[in-house]
N, C-alpha and C positions, 0 to 999 in steps of 0.2 A: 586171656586179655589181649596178647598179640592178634588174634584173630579177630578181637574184634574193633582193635583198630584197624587193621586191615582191612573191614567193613565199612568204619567209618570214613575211610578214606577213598575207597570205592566208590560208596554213597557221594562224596563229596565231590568228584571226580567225574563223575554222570549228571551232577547237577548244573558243575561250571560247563560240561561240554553243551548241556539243554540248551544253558545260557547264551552260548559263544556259537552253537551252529544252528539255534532254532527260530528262525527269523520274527515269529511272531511274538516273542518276548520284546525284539529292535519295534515292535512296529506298536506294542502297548507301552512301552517307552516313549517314544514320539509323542503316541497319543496321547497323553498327560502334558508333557512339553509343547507343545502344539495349542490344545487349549490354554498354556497358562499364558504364550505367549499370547493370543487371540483374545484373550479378559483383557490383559494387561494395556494389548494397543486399542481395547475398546475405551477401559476406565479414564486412558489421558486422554483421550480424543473427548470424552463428557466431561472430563473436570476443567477441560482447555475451554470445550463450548458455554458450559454453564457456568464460567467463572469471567470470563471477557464477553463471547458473543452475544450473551444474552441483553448485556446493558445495552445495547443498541437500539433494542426494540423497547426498553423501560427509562430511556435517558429523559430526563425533564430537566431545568435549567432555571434559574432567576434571572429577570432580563435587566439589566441596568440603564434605566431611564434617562439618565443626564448625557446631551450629544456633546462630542467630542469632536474639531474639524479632523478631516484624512485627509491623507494622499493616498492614491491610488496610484500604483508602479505599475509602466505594462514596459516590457524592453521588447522589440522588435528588429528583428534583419532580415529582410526580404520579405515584409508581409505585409505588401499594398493591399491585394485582394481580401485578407483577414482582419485588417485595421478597418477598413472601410466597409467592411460586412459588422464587425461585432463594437469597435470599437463608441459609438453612438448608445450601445446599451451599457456602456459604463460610464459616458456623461450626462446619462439622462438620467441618472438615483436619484430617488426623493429624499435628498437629503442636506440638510439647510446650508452646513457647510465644508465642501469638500473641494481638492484638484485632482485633476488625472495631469500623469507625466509620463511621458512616451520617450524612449531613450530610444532614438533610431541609431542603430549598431553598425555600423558600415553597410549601410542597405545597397544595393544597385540597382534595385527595380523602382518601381513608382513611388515607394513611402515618402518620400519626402512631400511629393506633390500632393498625397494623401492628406498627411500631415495638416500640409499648407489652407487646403480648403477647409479641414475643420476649425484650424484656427482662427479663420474669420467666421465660422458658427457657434462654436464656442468658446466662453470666457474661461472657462473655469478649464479649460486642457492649456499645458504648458507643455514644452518639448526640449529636446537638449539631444543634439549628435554627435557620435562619436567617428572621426573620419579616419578612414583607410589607412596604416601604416605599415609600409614592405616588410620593415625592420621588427616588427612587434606586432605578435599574434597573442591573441586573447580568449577566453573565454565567457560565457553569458555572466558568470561574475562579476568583473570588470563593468559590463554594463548596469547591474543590478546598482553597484555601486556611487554610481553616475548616477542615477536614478533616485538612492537614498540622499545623497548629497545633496540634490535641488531638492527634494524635498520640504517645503515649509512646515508641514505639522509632524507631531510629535508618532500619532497614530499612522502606520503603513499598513496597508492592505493592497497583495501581489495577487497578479492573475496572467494568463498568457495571451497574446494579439491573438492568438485562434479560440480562445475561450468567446463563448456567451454566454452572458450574464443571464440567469432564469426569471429574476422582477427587476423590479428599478426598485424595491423593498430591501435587495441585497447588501447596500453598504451596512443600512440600518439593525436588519439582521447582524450582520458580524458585528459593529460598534454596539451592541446590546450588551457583549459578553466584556466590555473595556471597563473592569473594576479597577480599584485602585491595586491588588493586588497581582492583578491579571498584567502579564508579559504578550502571552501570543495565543493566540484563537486559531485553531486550526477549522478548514469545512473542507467540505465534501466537493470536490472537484470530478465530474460523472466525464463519459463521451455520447456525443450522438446517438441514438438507433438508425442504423444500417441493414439493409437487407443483407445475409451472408453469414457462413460458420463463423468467419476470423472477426466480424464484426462482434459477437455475441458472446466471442468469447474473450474479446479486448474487455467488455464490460462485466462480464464475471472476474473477471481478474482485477479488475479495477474495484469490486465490488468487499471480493476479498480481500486486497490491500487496504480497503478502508475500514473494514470492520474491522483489522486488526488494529491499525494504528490509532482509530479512533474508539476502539473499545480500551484498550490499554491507556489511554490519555483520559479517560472517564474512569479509569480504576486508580488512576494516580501513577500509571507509569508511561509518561509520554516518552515516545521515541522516534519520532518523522513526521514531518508534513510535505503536502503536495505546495510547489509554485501555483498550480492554479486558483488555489482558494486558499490566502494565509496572510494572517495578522499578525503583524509585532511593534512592538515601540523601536521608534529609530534610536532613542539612548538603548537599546537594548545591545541591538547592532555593534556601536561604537564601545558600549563597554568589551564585549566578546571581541573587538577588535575584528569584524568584522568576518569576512573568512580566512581568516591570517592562516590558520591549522590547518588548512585543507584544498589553497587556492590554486595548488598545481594539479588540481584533478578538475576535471571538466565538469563533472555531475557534483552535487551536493550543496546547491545555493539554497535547497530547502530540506531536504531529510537531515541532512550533516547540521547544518546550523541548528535545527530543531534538534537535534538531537545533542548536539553540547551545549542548548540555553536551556530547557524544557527542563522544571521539576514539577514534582508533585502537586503543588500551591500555586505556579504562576502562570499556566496552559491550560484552556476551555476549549469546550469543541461549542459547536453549532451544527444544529441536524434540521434545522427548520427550513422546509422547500422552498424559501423564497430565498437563500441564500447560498443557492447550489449555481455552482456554473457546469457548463457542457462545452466539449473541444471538440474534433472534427476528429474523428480515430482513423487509425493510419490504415490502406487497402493493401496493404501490400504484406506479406510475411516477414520479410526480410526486413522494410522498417521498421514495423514493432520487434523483432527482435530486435536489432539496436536498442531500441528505446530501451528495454529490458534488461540489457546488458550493462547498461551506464546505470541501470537501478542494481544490482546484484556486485556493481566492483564497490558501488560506495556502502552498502550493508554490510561488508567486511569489515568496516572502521566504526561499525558499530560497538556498544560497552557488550562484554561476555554474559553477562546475566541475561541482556538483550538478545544478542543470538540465540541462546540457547532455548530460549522460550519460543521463539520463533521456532528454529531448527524441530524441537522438539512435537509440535504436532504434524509435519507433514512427515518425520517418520513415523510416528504414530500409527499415519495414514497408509504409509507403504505397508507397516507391519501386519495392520488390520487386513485390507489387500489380501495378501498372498498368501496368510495361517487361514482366511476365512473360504478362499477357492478351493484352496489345495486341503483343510476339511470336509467339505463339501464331497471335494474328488474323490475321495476317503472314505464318504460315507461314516464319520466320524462323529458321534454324539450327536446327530442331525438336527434333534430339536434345540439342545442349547446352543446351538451354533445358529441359526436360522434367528431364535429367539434375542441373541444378543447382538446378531447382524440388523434385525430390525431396527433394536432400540437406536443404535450408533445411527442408524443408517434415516428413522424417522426424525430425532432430534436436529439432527443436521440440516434437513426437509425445512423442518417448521421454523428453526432459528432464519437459515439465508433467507426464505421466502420473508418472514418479519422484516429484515434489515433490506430485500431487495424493495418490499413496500414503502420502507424509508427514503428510502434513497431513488424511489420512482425511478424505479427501472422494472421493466415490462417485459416479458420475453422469454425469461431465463429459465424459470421456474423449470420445464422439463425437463434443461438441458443443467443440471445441477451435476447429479449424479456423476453425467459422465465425464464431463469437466472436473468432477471432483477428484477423477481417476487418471484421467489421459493431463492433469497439470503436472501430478507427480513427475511425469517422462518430462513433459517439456521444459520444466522450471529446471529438470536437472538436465539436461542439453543443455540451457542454455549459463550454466552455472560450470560445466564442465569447459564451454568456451569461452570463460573469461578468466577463468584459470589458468591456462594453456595457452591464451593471446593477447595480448594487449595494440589493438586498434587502436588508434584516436577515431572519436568523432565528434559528429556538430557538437556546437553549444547546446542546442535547444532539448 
């Protein structure tokens, strides 16, 4: 009997050492770990697409027929040359009755003189400045508020001095979705097409941003809108007190405020092309990032449930990534890997192309892919620098 425990222990003993010094045991270990992570960051990355992105391409709408008068907000500081390029396609909507209101913000270049000439063209633009003071420095809030305050109607619809309006159909577009039970109407605010990488890829980014925020606001869970294209009731404003929670941050006169008024029941979107405007996208790197940075301090203050849902597919993305190269490298289950890098990889294809066809944007489609890889790096640069810095910048 002693012997032949001594057997078994033997035995036992040659098995753990197989284990501990035979590398190929570590590398079909892996190999199971490996794929299950590479299922697992397929499965959220398809139940993220097919449960948000898809609405984008199937969203339809009830239009509400009785017109309501607007105001249109545009705040400006320093935007002679973009007032007087775009500003004309937002008093000329067909629309029985509305004003535009231009809050000139401490300008020093031409706006005023801008201003001044349309005022004798048109009736229906009113203006209101806010003048220089040493003592007290502001942010685009402050003017937004100027702006709600002369406001005569009930209905606000905000846009930016460098936005173009796509029809003069646009006001009526967004005032379509002003039910009785309806707060705020988010739309699609696009940029230019521009020759160039950084151009092509401000608009996939742009495009991105909107299918999330606008697919999740069509699933009942609003959580941001763009300045450039957005409707709310002015009692809306003054009940929420306005931006009281949040006015010592430069960024958030529209994702933040949407995002503590917006529930389920009182936020529509609109997807209909005549009610998209276009901005001028910045040439430069270093501007868009800024821009970007002022968007990523204020997503912090977003509700947890919020984040997380976000957060949650682009590591997804990372995970998919690097289990799917590094099987590859591997040579590891070649076909079910190939097999379910397709699927991840075709879904993703057909959904953005859908919502790029929405949102008439032209261009992109090749360049999807890699955009969809080289974002993960740059979203995280520039997420690592606002972590670790705190800049002020512009208002705008």
């Amino acid at each position: 009997m002693l012997n032949d425990g001594n057997t078994f222990g033997n035995l036992l003993n040659l098995d753990l050492q197989k284990i501990l010094f035979n590398p190929f045991y570590y590398i079909e270990f892996t190999k199971y770990g490996l794929l299950g992570l590479f299922f697992l960051s397929v499965l959220i990355q398809l139940i993220f697409h097919l449960t948000y992105i898809i609405r984008i391409g199937s969203y339809r709408r009830s239009p509400q027929l009785k017109k309501f008068p607007v105001t249109i907000i545009v705040c400006a500081k320093n935007e002679a040359q973009n007032l007087r390029e775009h500003l004309p396609s937002m008093l000329e909507q067909k629309h029985q009755d509305f004003e535009v209101v231009v809050v000139n913000d401490c300008s020093t270049d031409d706006t005023e003189d801008v201003l001044g000439e349309y005022l004798k063209k048109y009736k229906n633009l009113r203006t209101t400045t806010i003048a220089p003071d040493r003592k007290f420095t502001h942010g685009k809030k402050l003017a937004i508020t100027v702006g709600i305050k002369a406001a005569r109607h009930e209905w606000l619809v905000f846009t930016d001095a460098d936005c173009h309006v796509e029809s003069d159909q646009w006001l009526n577009r967004m005032q379509e979705n002003f039910h009785d039970k309806t707060d705020i109407v988010l739309g699609y605010g696009g940029y230019k097409s521009r020759k160039g990488f950084l151009n092509k890829y401000i608009r996939y980014d742009t495009v991105v941003i909107a299918i999330q925020y606008l697919s999740m606001a069509i699933a009942g869970k609003p959580y941001m809108g763009v300045g450039r294209n957005l409707a709310y009731r002015k009692s809306l404003f003054f009940k929420n007190k306005g931006f009281a929670t949040h006015y010592n941050i430069l960024s958030g006169d529209d994702d933040l405020f949407v995002n503590e008024t917006a529930t389920r029941t009182n936020t529509a979107v609109e997807l209909h092309p005549e009610s998209f405007t276009r901005s001028e996208p910045g040439r430069k790197w270093k501007e868009w990032f800024s821009q970007k940075k002022r968007h990523f301090t204020t997503a912090k203050r977003y509700k947890a449930k919020q984040i997380f849902i976000l957060g949650i597919e682009p590591f997804a993305r990372l995970l998919f990534y690097m289990t799917f190269f590094y099987l590859l490298s591997l040579n590891i289950d070649f076909i079910p890997t190939i097999v379910l890098g397709s699927i991840r990889i075709f879904t993703l294809l057909v959904l953005y192309k859908v919502a790029a066809i929405r949102f008439k944007e032209k261009g992109l489609f090749v360049w999807i892919i890699i955009f969809d890889l080289i974002s993960l790096f740059i979203n995280f640069n520039i997420y690592l620098s606002t972590a670790f810095r705190s800049k002020k910048s512009r208002w705008k």
